[in-house]
Every structure is written in C-alpha cells, then in structure tokens.
N, C-alpha and C positions, 0 to 999 in steps of 0.2 A: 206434434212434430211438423217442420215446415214442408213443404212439398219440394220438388230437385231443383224447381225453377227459384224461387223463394234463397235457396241455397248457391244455389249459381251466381245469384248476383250478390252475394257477400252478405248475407241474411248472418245473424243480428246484426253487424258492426253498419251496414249499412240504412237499418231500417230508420224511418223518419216516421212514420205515424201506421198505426195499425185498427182496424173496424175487427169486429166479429167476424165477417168472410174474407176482409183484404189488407193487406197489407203494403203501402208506401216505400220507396226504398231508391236510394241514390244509385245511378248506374256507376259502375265503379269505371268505367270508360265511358268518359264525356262529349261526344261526337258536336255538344253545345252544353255551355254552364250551366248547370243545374237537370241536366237530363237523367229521366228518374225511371223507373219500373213499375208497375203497379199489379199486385201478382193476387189472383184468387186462392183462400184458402183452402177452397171447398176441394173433394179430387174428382177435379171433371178437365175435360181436355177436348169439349167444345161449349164458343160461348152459349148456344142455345139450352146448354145442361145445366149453367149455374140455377143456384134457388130465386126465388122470389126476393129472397130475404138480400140475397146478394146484387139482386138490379136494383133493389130500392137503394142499398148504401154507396152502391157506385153512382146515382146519383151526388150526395154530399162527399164521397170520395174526391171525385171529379172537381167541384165546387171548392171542395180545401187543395186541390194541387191547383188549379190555376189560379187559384188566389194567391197563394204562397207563391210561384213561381213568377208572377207576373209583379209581385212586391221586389221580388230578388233578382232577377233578371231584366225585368220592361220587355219583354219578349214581345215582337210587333204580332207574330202567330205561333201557335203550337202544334203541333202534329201528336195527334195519338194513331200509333201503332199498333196493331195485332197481327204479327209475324207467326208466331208458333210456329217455323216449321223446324228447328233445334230443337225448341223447351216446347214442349206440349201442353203444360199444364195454360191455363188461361192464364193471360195476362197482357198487359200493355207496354211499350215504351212511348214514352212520353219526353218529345224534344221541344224545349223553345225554343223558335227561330226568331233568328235577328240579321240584320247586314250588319256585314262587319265583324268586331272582335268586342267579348268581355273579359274584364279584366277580373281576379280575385284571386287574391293572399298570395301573391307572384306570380300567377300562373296566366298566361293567356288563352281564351277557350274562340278561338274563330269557329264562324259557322259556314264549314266551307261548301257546303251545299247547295246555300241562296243564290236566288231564290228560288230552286231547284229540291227535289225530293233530295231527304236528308243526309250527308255523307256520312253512315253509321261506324265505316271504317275506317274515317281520318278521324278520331276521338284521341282525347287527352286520357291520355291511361294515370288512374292514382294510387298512389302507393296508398297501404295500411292506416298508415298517420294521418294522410290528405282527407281520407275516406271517413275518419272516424272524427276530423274538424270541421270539415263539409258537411256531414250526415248530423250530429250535433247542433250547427246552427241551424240547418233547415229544419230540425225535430224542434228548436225554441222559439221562429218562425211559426211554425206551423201550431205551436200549443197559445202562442202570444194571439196567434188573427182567432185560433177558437173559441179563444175567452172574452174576445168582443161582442 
C-alpha cells in the first residue's frame, strides 16, 4: 500500500516510474513543466531513516529524473526539494527551472519564480485527463532513456 504522501500526489494515475523503495510521480500542480515528486516507499519520516538500500537507488533515481526531464523540458536548473512539513513521509519535489514559458499540448507552464526560489503556488493545476497524458509520456520517456 502506498504511503499518504505517495497518495496525495495522485499515486497510481500519476506515477511515471517506480524502484523497490521509490517511486517517480508527476505533481498534479505544475509550479513548472514537468515538476514531479519523488516519494520513499519505505515508512520513515526522516531522511536519515531511509535503508541503505534506498540511498543507493536514489542515486539512479535521481540520474533517470534529470535525465528525462532535461530531455522534456531543457531545464537551464533544477531544484530538489525536501519540504516535508504537510506530508511527512520522505520525499522530494523536484522543479525544472527555466526563464520564461514552456509550452505543451495547449497549455502554458511559466516559471514564475526565476530566478528566484520557486513559485510553488503560482502552478498549473491539471485536470484527471491532463494528468494521466502527461504521466504517460513521461512514463515512455523515461522506459525509452532506460533501454539505452
């Protein structure tokens, strides 16, 4: 069973790739295009509790999101996040930053924070549909760059 955090951010419909301790996952409000979650399996609720097993994979965690995102976006940087003060459970938001605006499937995603810490609450909110055609390509994305 997923953990509340895991769930909160629209776990299945949003998930984009999953490891044995973590799971991948499109934020369903996009503060910038392609801004994603990245939430530990394990149930710990600080980083220093994850397993061993769970800092090795967030290594190649890590290494497939900014790969993928930086394929999808061109993000000039990225911000990882460790907030937990909401969701407790461990995890990341993970924003590419860019000046300016990206554009995808009508929608425009400004990153209205640059170059400034990130504007988490001026995000593109996506509907159901949006969430489950966005989370789809970045899940074929992300199976295309692992098969390299």
């Amino acid at each position: 069973m997923p953990n509340p955090t895991a769930l909160k951010f629209a776990w299945p419909r949003s998930r984009i790739a999953e490891t044995a301790c973590w799971t991948v996952q499109l934020r369903p409000k996009q503060p910038t295009l392609g801004s994603l979650v990245v939430v530990c399996k394990e149930p710990v609720t600080a980083f220093s509790a994850i397993s061993a097993r769970a800092f090795s994979e967030l290594a190649e965690v890590t290494q497939g999101v900014e790969r993928l995102l930086a394929g999808f976006t061109g993000y000039e940087r990225i911000n990882w996040l460790m907030l937990m003060m909401v969701d407790p459970d461990v995890h990341f938001h993970v924003i590419p930053r860019y000046a300016g605006t990206r554009e995808h499937a009508g929608l425009s995603f400004p990153d209205a924070g640059w170059p400034n810490p990130p504007a988490l609450a001026e995000a593109v909110s996506l509907s159901d549909a949006q969430i489950d055609t966005l989370s789809a390509e970045l899940s074929a994305r992300w199976s295309g760059a692992a098969a390299r």
